[in-house]
PQR file of N, CA, C, O and H, with PARSE charges and radii, in Angstrom:
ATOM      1  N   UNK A   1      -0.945 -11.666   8.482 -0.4000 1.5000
ATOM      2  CA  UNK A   1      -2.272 -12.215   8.327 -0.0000 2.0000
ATOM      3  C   UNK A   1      -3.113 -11.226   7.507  0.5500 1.7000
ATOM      4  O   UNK A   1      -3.234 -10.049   7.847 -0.5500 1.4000
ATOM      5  N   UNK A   2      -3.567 -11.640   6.646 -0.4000 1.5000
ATOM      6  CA  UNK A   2      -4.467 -10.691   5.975 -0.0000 2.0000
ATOM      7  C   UNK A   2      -6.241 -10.937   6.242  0.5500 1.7000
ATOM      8  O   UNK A   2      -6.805 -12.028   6.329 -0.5500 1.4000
ATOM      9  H   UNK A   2      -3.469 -12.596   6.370  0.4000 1.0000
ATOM     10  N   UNK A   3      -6.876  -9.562   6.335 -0.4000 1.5000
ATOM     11  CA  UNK A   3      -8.581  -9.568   6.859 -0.0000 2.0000
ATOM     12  C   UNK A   3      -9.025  -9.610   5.437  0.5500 1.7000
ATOM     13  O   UNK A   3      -8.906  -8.675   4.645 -0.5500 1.4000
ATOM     14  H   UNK A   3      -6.418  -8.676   6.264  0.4000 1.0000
ATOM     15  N   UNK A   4      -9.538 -10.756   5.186 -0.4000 1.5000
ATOM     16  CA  UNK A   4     -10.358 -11.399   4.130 -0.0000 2.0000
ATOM     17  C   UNK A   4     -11.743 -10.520   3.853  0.5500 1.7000
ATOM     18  O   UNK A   4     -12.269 -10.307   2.760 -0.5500 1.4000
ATOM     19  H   UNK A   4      -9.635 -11.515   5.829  0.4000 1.0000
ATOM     20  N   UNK A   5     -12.199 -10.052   5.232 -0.4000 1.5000
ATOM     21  CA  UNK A   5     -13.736  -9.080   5.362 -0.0000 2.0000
ATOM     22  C   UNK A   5     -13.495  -7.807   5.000  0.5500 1.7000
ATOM     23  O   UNK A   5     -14.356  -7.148   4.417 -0.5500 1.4000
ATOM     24  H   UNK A   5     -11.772 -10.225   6.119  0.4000 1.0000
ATOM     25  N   UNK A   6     -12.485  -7.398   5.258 -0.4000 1.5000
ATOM     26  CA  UNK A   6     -12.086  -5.681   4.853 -0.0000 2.0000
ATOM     27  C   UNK A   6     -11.986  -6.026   3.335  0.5500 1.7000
ATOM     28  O   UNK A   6     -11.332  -6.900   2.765 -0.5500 1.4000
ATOM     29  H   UNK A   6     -11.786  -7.933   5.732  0.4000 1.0000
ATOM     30  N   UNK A   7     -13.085  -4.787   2.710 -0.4000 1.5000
ATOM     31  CA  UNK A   7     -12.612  -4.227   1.253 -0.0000 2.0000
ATOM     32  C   UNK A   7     -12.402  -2.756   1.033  0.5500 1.7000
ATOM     33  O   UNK A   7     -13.121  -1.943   1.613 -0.5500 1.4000
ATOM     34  H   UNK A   7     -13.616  -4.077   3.173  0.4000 1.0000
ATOM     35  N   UNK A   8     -11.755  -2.507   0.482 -0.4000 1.5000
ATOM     36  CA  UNK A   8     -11.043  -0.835   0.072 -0.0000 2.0000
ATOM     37  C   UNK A   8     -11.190  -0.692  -1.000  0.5500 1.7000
ATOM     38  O   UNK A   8     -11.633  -1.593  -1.712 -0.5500 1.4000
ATOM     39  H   UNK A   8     -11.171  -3.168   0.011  0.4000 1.0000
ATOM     40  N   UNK A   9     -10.758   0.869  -1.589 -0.4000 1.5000
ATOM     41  CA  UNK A   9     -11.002   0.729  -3.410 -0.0000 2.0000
ATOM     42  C   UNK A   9      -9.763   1.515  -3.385  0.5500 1.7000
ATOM     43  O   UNK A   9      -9.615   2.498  -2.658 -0.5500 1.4000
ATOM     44  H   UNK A   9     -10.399   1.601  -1.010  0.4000 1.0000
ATOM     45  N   UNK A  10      -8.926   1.089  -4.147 -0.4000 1.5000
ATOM     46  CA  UNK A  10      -7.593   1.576  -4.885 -0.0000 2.0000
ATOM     47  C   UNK A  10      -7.418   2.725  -4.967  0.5500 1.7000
ATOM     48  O   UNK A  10      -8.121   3.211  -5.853 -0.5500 1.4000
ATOM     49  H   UNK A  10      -9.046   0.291  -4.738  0.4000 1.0000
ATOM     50  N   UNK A  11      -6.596   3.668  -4.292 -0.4000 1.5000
ATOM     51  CA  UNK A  11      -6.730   4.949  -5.374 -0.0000 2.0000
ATOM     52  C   UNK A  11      -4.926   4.983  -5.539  0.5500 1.7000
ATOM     53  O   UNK A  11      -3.950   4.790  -4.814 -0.5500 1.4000
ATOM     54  H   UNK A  11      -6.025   3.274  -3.572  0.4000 1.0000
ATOM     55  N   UNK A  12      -5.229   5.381  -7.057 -0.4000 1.5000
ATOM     56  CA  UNK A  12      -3.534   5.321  -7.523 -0.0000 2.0000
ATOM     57  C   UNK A  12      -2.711   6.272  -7.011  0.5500 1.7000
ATOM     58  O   UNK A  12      -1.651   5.909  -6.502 -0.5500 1.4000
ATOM     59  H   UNK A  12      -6.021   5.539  -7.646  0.4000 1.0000
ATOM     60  N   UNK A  13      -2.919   7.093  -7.038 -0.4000 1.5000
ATOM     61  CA  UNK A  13      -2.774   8.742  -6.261 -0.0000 2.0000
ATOM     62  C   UNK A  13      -1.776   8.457  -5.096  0.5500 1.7000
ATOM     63  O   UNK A  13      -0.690   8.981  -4.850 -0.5500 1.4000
ATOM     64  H   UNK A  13      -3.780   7.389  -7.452  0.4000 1.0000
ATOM     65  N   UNK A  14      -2.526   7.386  -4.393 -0.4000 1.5000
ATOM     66  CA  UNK A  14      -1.846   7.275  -2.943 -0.0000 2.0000
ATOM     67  C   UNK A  14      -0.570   6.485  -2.783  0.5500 1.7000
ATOM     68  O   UNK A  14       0.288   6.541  -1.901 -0.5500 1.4000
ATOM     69  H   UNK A  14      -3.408   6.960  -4.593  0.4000 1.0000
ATOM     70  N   UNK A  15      -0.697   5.488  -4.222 -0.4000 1.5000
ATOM     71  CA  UNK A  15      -0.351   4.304  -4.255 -0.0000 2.0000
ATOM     72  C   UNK A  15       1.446   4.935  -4.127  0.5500 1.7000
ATOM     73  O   UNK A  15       1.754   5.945  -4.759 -0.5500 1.4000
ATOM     74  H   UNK A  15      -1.393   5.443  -4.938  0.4000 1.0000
ATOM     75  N   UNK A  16       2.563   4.146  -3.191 -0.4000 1.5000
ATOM     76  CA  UNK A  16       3.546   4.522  -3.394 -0.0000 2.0000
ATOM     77  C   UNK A  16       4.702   3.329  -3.975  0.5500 1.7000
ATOM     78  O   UNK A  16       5.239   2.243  -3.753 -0.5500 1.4000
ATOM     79  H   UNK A  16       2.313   3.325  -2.678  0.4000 1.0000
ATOM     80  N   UNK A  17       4.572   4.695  -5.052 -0.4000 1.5000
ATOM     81  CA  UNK A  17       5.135   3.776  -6.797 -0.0000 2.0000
ATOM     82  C   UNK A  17       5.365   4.639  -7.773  0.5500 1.7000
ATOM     83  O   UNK A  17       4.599   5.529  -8.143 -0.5500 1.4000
ATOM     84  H   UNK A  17       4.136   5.576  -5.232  0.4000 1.0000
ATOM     85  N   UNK A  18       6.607   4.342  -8.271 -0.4000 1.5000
ATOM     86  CA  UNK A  18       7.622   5.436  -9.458 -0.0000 2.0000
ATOM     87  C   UNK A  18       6.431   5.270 -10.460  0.5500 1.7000
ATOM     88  O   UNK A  18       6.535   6.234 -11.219 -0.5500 1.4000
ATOM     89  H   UNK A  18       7.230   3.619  -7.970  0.4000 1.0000
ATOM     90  N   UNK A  19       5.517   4.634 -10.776 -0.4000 1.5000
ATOM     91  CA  UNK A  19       4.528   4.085 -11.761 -0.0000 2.0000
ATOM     92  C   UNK A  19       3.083   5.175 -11.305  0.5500 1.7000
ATOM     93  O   UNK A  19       2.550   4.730 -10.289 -0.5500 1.4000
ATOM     94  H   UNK A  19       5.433   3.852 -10.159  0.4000 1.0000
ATOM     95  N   UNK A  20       2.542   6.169 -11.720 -0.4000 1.5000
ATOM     96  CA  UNK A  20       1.037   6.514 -11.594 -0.0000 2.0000
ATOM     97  C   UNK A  20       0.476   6.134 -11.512  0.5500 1.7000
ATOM     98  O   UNK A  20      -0.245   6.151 -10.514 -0.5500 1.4000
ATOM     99  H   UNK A  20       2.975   6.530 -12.546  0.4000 1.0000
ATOM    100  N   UNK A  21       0.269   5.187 -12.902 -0.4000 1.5000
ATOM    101  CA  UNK A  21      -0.810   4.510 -13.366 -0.0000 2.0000
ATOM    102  C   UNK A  21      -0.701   3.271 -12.113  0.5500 1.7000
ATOM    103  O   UNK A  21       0.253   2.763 -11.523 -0.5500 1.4000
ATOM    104  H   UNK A  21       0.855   5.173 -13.712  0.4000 1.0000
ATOM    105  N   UNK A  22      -2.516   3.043 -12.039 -0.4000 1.5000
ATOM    106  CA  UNK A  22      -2.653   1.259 -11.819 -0.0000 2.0000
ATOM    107  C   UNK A  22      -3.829   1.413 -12.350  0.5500 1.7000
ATOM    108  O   UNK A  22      -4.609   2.363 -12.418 -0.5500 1.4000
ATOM    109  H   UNK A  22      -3.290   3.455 -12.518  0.4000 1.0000
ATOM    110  N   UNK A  23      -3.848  -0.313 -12.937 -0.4000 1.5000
ATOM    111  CA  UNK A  23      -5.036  -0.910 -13.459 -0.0000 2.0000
ATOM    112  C   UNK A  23      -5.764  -1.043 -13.081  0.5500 1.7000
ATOM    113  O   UNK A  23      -6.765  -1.209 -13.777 -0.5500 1.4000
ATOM    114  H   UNK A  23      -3.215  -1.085 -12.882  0.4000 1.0000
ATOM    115  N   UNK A  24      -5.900  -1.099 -10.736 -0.4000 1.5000
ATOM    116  CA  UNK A  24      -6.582  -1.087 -10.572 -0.0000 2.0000
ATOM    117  C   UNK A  24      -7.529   0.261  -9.683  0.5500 1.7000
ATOM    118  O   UNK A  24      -8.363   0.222  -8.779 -0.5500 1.4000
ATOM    119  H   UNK A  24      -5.086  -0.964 -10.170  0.4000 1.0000
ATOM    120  N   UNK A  25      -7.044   1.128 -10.292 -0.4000 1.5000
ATOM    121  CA  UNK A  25      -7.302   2.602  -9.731 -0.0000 2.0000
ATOM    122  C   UNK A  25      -8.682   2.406  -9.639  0.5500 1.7000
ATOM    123  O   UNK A  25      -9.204   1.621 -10.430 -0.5500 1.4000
ATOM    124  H   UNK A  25      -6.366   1.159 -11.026  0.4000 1.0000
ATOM    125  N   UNK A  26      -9.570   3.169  -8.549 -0.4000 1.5000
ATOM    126  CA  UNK A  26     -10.989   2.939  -8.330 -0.0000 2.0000
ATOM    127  C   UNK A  26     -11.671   1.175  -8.266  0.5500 1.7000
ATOM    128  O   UNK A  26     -12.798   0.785  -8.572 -0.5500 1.4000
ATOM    129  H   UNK A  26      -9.145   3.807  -7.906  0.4000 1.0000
ATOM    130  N   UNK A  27     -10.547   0.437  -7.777 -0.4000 1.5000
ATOM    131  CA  UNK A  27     -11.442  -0.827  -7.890 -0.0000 2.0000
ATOM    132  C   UNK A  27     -11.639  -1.384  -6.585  0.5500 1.7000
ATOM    133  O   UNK A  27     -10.635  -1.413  -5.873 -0.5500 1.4000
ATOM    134  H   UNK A  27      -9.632   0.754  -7.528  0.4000 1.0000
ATOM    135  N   UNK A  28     -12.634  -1.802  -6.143 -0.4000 1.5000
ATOM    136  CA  UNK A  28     -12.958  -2.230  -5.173 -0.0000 2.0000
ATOM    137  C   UNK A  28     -12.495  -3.232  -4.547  0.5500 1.7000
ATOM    138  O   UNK A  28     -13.553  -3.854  -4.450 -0.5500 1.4000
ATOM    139  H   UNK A  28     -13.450  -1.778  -6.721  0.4000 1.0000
ATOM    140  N   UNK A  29     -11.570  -4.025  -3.930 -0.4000 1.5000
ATOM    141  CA  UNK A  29     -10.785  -5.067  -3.261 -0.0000 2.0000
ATOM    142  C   UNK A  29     -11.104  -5.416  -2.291  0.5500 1.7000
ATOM    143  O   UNK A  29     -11.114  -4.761  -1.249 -0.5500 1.4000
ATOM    144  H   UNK A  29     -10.711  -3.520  -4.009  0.4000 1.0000
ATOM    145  N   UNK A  30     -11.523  -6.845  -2.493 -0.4000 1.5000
ATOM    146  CA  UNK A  30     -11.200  -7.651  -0.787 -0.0000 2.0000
ATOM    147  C   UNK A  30     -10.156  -8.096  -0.278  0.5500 1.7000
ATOM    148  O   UNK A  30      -9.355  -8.364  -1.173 -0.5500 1.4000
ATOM    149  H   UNK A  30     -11.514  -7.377  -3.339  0.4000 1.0000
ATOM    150  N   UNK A  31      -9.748  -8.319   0.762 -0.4000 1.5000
ATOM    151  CA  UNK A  31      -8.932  -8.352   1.840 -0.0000 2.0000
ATOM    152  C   UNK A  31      -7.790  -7.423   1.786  0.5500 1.7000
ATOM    153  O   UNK A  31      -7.065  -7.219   0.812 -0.5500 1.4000
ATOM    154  H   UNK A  31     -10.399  -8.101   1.490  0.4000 1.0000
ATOM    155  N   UNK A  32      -7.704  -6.752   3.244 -0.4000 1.5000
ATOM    156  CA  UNK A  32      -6.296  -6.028   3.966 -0.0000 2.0000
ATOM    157  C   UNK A  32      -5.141  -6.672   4.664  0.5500 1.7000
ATOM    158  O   UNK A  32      -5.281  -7.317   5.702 -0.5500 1.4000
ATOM    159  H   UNK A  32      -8.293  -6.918   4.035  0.4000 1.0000
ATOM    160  N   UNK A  33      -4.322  -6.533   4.234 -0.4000 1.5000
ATOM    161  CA  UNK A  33      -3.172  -6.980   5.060 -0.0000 2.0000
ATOM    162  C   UNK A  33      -2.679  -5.514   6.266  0.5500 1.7000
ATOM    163  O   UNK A  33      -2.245  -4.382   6.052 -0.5500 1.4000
ATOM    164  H   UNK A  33      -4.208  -6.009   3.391  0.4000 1.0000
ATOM    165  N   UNK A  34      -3.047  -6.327   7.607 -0.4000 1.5000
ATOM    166  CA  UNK A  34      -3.147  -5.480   8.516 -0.0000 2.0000
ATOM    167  C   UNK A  34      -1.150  -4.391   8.485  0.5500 1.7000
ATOM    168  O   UNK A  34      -1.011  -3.172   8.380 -0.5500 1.4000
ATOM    169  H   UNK A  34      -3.399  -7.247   7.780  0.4000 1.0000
ATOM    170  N   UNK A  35      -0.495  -5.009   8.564 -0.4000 1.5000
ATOM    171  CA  UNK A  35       0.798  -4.696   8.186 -0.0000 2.0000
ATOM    172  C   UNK A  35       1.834  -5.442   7.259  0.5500 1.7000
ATOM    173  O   UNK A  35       1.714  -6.546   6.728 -0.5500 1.4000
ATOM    174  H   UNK A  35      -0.608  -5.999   8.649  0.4000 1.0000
ATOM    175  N   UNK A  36       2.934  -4.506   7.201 -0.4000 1.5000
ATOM    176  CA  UNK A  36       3.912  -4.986   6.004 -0.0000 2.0000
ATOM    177  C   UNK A  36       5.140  -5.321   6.760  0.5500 1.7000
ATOM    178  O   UNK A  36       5.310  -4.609   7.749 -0.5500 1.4000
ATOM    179  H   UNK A  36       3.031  -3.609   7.632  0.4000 1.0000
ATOM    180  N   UNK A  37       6.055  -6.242   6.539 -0.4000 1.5000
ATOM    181  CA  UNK A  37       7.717  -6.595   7.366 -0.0000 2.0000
ATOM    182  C   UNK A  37       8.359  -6.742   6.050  0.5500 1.7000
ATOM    183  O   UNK A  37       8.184  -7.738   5.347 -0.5500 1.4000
ATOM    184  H   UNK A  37       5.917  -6.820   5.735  0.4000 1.0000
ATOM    185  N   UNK A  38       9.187  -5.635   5.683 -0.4000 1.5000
ATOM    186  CA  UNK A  38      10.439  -5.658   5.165 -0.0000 2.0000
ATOM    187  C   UNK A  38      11.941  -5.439   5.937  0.5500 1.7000
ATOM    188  O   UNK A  38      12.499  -4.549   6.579 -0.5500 1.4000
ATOM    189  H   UNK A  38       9.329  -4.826   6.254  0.4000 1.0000
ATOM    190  N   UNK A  39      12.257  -6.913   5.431 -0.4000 1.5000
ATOM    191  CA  UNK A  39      13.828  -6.986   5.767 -0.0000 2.0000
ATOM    192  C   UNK A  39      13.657  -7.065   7.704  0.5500 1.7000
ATOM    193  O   UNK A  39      14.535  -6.414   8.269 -0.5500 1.4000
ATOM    194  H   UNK A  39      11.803  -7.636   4.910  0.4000 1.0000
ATOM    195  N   UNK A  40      12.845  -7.637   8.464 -0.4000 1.5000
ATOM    196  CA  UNK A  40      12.472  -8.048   9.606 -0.0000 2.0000
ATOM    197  C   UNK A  40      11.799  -6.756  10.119  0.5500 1.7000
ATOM    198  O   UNK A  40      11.339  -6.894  11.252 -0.5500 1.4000
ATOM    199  H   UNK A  40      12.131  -8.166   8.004  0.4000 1.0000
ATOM    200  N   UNK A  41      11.616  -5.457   9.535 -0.4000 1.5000
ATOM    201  CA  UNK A  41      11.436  -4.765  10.376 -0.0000 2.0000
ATOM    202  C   UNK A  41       9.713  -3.858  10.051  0.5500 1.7000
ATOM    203  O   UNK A  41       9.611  -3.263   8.978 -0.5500 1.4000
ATOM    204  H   UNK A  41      11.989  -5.346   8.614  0.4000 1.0000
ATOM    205  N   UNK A  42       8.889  -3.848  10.721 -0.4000 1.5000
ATOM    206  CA  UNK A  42       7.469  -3.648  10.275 -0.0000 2.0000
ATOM    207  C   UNK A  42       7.376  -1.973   9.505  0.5500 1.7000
ATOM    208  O   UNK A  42       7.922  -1.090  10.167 -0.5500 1.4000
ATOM    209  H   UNK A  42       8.971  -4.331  11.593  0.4000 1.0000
ATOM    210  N   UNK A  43       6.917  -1.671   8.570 -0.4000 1.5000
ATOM    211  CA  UNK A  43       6.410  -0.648   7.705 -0.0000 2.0000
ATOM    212  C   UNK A  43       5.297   0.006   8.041  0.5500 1.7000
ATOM    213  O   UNK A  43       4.159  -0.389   7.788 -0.5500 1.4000
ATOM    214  H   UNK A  43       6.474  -2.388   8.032  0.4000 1.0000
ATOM    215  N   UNK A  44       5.622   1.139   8.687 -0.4000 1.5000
ATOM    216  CA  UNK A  44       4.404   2.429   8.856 -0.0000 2.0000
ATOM    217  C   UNK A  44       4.359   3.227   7.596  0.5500 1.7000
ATOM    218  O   UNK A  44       5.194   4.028   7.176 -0.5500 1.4000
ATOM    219  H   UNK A  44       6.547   1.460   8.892  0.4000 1.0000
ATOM    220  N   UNK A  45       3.040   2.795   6.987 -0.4000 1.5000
ATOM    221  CA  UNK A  45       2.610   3.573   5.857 -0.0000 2.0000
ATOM    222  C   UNK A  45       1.738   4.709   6.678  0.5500 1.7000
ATOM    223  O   UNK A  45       1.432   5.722   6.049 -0.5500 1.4000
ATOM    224  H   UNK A  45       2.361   2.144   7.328  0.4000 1.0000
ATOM    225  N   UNK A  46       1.440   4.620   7.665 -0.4000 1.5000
ATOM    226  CA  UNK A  46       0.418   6.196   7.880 -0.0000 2.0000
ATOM    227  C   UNK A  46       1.124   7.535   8.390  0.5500 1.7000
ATOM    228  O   UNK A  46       0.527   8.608   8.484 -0.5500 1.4000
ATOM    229  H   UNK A  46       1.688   3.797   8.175  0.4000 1.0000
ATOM    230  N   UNK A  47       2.875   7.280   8.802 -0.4000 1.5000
ATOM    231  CA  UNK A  47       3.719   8.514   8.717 -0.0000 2.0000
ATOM    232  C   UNK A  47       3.828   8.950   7.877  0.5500 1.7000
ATOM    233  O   UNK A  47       4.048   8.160   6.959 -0.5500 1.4000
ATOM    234  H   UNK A  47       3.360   6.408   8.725  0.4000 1.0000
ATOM    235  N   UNK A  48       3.773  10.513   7.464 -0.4000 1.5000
ATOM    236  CA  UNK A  48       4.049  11.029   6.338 -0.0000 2.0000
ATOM    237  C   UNK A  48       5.905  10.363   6.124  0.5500 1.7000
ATOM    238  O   UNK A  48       6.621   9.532   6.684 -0.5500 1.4000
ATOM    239  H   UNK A  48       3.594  11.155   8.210  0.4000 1.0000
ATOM    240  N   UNK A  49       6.016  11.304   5.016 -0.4000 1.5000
ATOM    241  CA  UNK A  49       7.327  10.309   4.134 -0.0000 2.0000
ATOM    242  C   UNK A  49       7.414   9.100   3.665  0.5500 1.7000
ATOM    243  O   UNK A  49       6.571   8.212   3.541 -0.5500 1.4000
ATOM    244  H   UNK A  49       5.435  11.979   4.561  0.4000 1.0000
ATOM    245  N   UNK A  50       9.061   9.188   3.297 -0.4000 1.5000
ATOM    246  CA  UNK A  50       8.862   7.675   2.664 -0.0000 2.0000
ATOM    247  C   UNK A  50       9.637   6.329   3.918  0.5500 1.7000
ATOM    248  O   UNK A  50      10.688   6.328   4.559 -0.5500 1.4000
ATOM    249  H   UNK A  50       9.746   9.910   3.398  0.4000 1.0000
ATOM    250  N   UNK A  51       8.475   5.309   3.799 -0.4000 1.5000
ATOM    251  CA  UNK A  51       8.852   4.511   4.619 -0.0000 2.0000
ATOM    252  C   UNK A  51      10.143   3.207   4.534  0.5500 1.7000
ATOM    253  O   UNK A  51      10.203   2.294   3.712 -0.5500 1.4000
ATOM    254  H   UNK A  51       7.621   5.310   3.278  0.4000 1.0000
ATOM    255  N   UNK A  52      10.575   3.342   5.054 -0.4000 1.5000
ATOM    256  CA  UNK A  52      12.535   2.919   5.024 -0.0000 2.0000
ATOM    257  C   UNK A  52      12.039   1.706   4.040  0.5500 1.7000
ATOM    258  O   UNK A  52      10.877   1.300   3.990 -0.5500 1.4000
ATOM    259  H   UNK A  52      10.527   4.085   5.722  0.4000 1.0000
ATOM    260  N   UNK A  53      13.193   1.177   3.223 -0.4000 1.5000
ATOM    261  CA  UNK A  53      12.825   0.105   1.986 -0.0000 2.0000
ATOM    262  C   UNK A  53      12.098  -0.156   1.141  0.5500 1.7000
ATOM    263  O   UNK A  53      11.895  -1.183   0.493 -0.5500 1.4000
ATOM    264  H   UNK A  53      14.136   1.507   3.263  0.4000 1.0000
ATOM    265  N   UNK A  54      11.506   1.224   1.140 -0.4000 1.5000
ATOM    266  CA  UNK A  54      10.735   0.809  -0.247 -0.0000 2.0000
ATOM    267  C   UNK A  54      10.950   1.965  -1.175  0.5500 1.7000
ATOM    268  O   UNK A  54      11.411   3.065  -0.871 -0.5500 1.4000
ATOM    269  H   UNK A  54      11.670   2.058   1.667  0.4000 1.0000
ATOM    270  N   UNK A  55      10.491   1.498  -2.513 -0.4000 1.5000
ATOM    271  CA  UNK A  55      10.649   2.400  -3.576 -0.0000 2.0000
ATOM    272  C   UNK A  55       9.272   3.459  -3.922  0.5500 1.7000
ATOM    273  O   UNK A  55       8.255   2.955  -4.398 -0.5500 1.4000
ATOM    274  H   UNK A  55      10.116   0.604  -2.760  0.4000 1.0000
ATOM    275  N   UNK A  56       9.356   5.242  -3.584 -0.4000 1.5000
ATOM    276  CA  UNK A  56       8.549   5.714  -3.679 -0.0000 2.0000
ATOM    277  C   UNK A  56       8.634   6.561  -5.059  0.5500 1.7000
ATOM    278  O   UNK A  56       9.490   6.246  -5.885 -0.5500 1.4000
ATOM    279  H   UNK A  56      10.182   5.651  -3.197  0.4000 1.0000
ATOM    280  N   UNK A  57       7.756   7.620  -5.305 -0.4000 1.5000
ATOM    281  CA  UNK A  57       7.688   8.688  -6.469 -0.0000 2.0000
ATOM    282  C   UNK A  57       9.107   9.298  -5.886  0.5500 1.7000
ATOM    283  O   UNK A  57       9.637   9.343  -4.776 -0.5500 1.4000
ATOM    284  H   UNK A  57       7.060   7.876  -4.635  0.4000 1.0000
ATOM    285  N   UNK A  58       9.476   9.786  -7.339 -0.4000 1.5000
ATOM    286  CA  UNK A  58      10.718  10.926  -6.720 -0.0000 2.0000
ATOM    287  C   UNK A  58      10.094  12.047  -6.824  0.5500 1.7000
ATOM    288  O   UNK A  58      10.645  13.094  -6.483 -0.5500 1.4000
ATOM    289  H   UNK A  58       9.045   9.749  -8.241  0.4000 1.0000
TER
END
């Protein structure tokens, strides 16, 4: 379910992605998706490291 009322602003920095750049670095966004399920199993982005199935910076 994603919160339509929550807005955040991008920062690329954080973003985890072989890619630096985003287009939308510093931009202000509405709605959060409270969590992520890859491959049935839910994604903790607030542990440090990289979180199982996905593709981070090397």
């Amino acid at each position: 379910m994603i919160n339509p009322n929550h807005q955040f602003v991008v920062d690329a920095n954080a973003l985890l992605s072989r890619n630096p750049i985003s287009a939308f670095d510093d931009a202000k966004l509405d709605g959060v998706t409270p969590r992520t399920i890859i491959g049935g199993r839910t994604v903790d982005f607030d542990t440090p490291g990289n979180p199982a199935n996905l593709i981070s910076r090397p």
